[in-house]
N, C-alpha and C positions, 0 to 999 in steps of 0.2 A: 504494500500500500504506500502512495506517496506519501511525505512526510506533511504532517499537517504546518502550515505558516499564516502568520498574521498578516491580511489585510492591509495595507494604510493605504488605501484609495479612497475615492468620491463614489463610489459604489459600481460593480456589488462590493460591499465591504463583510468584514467581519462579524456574523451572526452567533446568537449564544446556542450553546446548544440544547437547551428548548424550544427555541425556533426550529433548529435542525426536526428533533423529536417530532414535532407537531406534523408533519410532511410524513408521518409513517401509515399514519392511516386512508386509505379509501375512500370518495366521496362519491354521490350520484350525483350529477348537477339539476335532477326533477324534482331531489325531496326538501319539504321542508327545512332539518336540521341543517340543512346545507345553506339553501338561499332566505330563509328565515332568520337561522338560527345564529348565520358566520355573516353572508353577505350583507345582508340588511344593516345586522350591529355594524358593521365596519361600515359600511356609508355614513349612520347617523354619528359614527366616535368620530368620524375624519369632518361633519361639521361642524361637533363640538370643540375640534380640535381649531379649527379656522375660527371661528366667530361663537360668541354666544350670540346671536342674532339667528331665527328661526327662519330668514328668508332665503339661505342657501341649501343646494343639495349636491352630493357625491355620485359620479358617474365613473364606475371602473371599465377600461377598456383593458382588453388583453393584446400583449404585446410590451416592445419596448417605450421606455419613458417619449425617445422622438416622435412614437406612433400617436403616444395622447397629446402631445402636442401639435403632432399635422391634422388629427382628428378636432382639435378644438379651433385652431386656426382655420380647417373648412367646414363646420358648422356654425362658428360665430361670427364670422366676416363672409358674408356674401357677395354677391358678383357685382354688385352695385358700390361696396363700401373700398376705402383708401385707408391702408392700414401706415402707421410711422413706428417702423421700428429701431431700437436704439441697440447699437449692435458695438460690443469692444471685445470681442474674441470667437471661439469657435464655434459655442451654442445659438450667440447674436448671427454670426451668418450661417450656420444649418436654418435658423428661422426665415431667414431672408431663402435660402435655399428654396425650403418649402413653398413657401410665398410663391416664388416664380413660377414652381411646378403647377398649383393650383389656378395660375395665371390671375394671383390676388393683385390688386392694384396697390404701389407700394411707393412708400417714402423714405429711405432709410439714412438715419445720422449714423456714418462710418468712423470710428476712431481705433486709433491702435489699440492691443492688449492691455495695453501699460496704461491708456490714457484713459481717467475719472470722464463719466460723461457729464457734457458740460450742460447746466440747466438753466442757463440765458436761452441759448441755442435751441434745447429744446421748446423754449418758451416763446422763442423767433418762429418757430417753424410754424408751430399752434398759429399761432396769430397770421403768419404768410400763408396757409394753407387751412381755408379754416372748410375745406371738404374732406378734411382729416375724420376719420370717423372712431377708430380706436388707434390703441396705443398698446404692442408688445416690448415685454424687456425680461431680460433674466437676470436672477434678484443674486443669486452667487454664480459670477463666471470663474468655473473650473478652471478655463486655460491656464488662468495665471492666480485663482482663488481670493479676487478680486467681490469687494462684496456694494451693489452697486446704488445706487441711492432711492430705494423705494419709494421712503415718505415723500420727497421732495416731486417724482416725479407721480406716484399718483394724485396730491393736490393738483398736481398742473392736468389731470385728466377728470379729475372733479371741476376744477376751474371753467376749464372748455367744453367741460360734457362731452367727453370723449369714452367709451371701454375701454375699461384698463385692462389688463391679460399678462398675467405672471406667469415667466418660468421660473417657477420654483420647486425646482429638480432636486436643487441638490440643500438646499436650506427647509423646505417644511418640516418640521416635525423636530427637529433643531434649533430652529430660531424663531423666538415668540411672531406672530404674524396673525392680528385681527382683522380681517378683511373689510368688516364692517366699519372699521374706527379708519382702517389707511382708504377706502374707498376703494377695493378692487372687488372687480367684476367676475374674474375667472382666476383660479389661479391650476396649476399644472405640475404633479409631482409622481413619482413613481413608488413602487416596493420595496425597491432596496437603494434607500437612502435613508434619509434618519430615523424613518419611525423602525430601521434594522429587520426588515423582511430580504427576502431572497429575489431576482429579479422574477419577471413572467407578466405583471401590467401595469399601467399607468393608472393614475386617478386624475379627474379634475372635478375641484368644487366648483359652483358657479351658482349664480343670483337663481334663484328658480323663475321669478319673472322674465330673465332673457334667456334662457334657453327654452322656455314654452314658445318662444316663439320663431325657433329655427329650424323649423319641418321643413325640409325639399331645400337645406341652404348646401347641405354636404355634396361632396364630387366624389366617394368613395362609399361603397355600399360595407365594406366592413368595417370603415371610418368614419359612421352614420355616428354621431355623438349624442343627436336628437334622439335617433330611432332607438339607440341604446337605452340613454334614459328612464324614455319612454315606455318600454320591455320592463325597464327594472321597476319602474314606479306602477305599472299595471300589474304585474307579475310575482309581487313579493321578495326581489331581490334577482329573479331568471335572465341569465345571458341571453343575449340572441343565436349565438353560438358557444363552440364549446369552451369552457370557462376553464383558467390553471387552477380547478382544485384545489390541489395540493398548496400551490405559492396563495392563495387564502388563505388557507388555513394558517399558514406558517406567520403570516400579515394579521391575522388574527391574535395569535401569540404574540409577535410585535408591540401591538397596541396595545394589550396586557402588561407587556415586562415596560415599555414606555410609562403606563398607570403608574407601576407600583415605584419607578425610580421618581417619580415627584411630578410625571409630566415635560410640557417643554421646558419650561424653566430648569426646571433641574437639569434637565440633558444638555441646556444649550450653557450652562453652568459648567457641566462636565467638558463639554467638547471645547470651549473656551479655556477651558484649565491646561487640556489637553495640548492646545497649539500653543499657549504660551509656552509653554515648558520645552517644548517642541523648538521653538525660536531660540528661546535662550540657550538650550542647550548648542545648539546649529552653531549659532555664534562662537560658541564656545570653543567648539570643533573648529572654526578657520571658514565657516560657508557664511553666504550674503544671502538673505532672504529678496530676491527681485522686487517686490513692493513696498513701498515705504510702510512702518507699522499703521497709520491708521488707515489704509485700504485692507488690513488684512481682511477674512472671514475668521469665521473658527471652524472651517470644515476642510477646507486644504490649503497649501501653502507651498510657493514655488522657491525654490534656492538656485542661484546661479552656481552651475558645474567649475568645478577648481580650475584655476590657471596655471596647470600643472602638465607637467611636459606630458606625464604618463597615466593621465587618467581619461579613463577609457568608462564611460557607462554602464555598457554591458556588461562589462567586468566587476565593477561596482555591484550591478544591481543583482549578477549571479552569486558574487559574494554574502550580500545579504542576505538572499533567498536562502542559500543553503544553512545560515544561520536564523532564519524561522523570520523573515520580513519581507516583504514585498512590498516595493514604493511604486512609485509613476514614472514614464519618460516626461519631458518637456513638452510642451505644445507651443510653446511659446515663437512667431516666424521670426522673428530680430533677436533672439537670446540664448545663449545654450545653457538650460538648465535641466531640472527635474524636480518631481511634486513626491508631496509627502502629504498624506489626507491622516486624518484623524477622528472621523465619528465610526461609528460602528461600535461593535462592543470592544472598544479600547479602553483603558484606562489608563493612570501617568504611572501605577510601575509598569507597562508596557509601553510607554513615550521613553522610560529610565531603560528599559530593557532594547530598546532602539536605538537608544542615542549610544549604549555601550559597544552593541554591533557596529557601527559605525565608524566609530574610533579603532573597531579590530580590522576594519573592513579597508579605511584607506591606507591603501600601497603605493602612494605617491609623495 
């Protein structure tokens, strides 16, 4: 059997193994305990977990996290509507990607990886384009674990009366986020991110009053967001197709072990402790973190690669591996770095038991 290793990615990340356990048993997707008993709670816990405010509801799509967000990008923006999206790394332009596929009509403010989006700018554009109809952004970009200005920019989509539309992939369940109190309309997150499920679907919460009203807006019959919904909300919780069981069930469990450690706050406590320790330790080691410290997130973190005759990445990263860790390559196009993530079932003697590997690990 391979040698079991820790995670420290942006997901899938490191699950406990009760989540694992949960994935042993068998499900039917027709019977009650199933779509009553696992689905249903996990829709109404995911908008407990967004808002105390009773006007949202949860739609799980099966697939990966990109799928429920090309799924909600072509059911909520329609063929009529001008989306502006704010794009500084590689999730901002898969969004813009998508966009083009769907042949969505598009606005996009381009900045590099590195660069804080600027909210003049964005607040120029509102105003010079006022057929602007929503507004997408992702709320932690990975590339470079850049954490990006939510409240500032959903005021300005309350402001304009525009839809707001959050990727929030890699921060729900992580980092507190009212929907109701910042004014967002939709937001978009997966299974295996912070609420610490296994990958297999997406979720998105959304206003119940705009998604009743997106029948016939989708371009993809299995990426029908309405018709989904709709199935679930007439049906007691029933896929329209075949549903991952199993990664429920395990999401299930998530949402439970998330309850019992105090909820978001606590977790986003934890994973906050997590990167700090993470940082200073880095420092300590001879590495530069790419972001100045108040861009960081608390969910991942990039460090620029040594300037060092003989170091080699791969070597690096096989090093670690073999000592029980697993980090990220760089995504970064202007920097040669690599990332080091921190939620999942991490804690800081494994940030201590990382930063030791590490010190064993450079041979340069």
């Amino acid at each position: 059997m391979d040698k079991n290793y820790l995670l420290l990615t942006p997901g899938p990340l490191t699950t406990s193994a009760t989540v694992k356990q949960a994935m042993l048993k068998d499900w039917c997707t027709w019977d009650e305990e199933y779509n009553v008993g696992i689905v249903q709670k996990i829709r109404s816990e995911l908008c407990q977990l967004a808002s105390t405010s009773d006007q949202f509801t949860a739609t799980l799509m099966q697939g990966s996290g990109t799928a429920s967000v090309e799924a909600a990008l072509g059911t909520f923006i329609n063929k009529n509507a001008t989306v502006l999206v704010i794009n500084n790394g590689a999730y901002g332009a898969r969004i813009k990607q998508i966009a083009e596929y769907l042949t969505i009509n598009l606005i996009a403010l381009d900045y590099s990886e590195t660069h804080y989006p600027d909210i003049s700018q964005i607040k120029n554009t509102l105003e010079n384009h006022p057929h602007i109809t929503h507004i997408v952004m992702v709320h932690c970009e990975t590339t470079t674990g850049m954490l990006n200005p939510l409240e500032k920019v959903a005021a300005l989509a309350k402001e304009f009366n525009k839809v707001m539309i959050l990727d929030a992939m890699s921060s729900f369940g992580g980092i507190p986020i009212d929907m109701q109190k910042l004014h967002i309309d939709v937001l978009i997150s997966s299974s295996n991110k912070c609420i610490q499920g296994v990958p297999g679907f997406g979720f998105v919460i959304s206003k119940k009053s705009l998604i009743a009203q997106c029948r016939g807006n989708a371009r993809s019959l299995s990426l029908d967001l309405f018709d989904q919904w709709e199935t679930m909300e007439k049906h007691n919780g029933k896929w329209r197709f075949t549903s991952p069981t199993h990664v429920v069930r395990a999401f299930d469990q998530a949402l439970t072990e998330l309850h019992d450690e105090g909820g978001v706050a606590a977790r986003h406590k934890r994973y906050t402790a997590n990167q700090s320790l993470l940082v200073s330790g880095m420092k300590e080691l001879g590495f530069t973190p790419l972001l100045p410290k108040q861009l960081h997130s608390p969910i991942i973190t990039t460090f620029l690669s040594p300037e060092a005759e003989h170091y080699d990445f791969k070597r690096f990263y096989l090093t670690l591996k073999s000592l029980g860790y697993v980090i990220y390559p760089g995504k970064v196009s202007d920097s040669d770095c690599f990332r080091i993530g921190n939620i999942g079932e991490v804690y800081q003697s494994d940030i201590e038991g990382l930063l030791q590997a590490i010190s064993e690990a450079k041979d340069w």
